[in-house]
Residue frames as qw, qx, qy, qz and C-alpha x, y, z in Angstrom:
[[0.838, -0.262, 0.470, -0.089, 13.24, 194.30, 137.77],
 [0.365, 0.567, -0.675, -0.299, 15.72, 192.33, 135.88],
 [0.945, 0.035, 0.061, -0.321, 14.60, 189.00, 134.86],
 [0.890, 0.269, -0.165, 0.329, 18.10, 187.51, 133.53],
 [0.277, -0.824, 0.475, 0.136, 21.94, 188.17, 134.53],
 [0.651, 0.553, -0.514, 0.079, 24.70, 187.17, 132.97],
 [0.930, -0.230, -0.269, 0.100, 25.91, 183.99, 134.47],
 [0.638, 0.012, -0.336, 0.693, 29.23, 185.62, 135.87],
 [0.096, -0.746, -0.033, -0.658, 27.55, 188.97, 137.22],
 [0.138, 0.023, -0.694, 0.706, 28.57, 190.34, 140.65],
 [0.456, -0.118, 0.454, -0.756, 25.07, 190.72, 141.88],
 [0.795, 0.071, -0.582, -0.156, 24.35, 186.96, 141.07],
 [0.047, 0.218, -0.840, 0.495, 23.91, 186.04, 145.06],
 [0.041, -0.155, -0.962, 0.223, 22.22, 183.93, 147.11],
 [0.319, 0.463, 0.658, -0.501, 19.19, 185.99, 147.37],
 [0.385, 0.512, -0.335, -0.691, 18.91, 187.14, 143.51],
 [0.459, 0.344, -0.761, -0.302, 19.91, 183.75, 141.88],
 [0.953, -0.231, -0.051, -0.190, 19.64, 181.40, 144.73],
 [0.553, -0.716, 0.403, 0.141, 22.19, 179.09, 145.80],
 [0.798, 0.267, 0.514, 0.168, 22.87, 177.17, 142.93],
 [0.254, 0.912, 0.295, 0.128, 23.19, 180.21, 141.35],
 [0.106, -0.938, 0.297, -0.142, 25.34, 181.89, 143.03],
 [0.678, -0.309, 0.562, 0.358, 27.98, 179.01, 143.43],
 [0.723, 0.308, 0.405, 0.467, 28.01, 179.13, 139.66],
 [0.112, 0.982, -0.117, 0.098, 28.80, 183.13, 139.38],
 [0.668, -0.582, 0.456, 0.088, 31.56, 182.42, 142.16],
 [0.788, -0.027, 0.563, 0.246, 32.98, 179.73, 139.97],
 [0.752, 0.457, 0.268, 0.392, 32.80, 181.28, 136.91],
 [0.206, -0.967, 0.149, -0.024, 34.32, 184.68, 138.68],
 [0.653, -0.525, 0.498, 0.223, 37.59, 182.58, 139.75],
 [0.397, 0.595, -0.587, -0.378, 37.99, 181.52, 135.91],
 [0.371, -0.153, 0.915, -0.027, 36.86, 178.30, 136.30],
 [0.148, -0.187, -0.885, -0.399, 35.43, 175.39, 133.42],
 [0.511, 0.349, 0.442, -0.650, 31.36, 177.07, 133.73],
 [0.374, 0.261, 0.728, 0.512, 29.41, 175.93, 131.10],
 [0.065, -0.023, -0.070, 0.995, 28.12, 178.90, 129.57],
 [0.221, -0.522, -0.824, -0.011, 24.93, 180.28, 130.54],
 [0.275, -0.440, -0.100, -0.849, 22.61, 182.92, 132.15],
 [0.038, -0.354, -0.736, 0.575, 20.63, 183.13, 135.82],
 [0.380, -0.567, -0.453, -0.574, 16.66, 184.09, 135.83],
 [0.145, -0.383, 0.348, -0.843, 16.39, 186.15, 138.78],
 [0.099, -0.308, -0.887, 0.329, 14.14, 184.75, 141.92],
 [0.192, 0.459, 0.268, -0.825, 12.33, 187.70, 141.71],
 [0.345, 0.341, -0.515, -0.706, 11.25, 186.81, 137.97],
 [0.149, -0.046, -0.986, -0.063, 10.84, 183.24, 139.12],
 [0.166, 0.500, 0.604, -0.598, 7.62, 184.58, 141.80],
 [0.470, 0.376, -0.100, -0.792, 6.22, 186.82, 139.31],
 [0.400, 0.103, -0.752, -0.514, 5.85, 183.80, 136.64],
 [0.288, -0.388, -0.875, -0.026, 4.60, 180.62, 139.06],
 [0.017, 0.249, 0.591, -0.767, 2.38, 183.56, 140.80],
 [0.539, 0.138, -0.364, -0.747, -0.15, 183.66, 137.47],
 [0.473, -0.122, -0.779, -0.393, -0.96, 179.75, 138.38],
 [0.619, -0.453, 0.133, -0.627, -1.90, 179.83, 142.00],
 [0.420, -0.315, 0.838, -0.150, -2.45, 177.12, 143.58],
 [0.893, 0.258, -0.029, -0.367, -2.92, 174.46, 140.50]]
């Protein structure tokens, strides 16, 4: 599993990154002003809030 992605990676889509996510790959793909940055995978996101249950 990969927990991070560089903020312009091609497999930075809707189901990896989310949508939010993936508009900013997109954007910084085209060579547009991104500030720079990094995506935490959805799949990293479940594994973390899935240690607190339901508190």
């Amino acid at each position: 599993m990969k927990a991070v992605l560089p903020l312009d990676d091609a497999a930075a889509d809707l189901a990896t990154v989310g949508g939010k996510g993936a508009s900013l790959a997109r954007l910084t793909r085209a060579g547009l002003p991104v500030p720079g940055g990094f995506h935490i995978t959805t799949e990293a996101y479940r594994a973390f809030v899935s240690a607190f249950g339901d508190e």
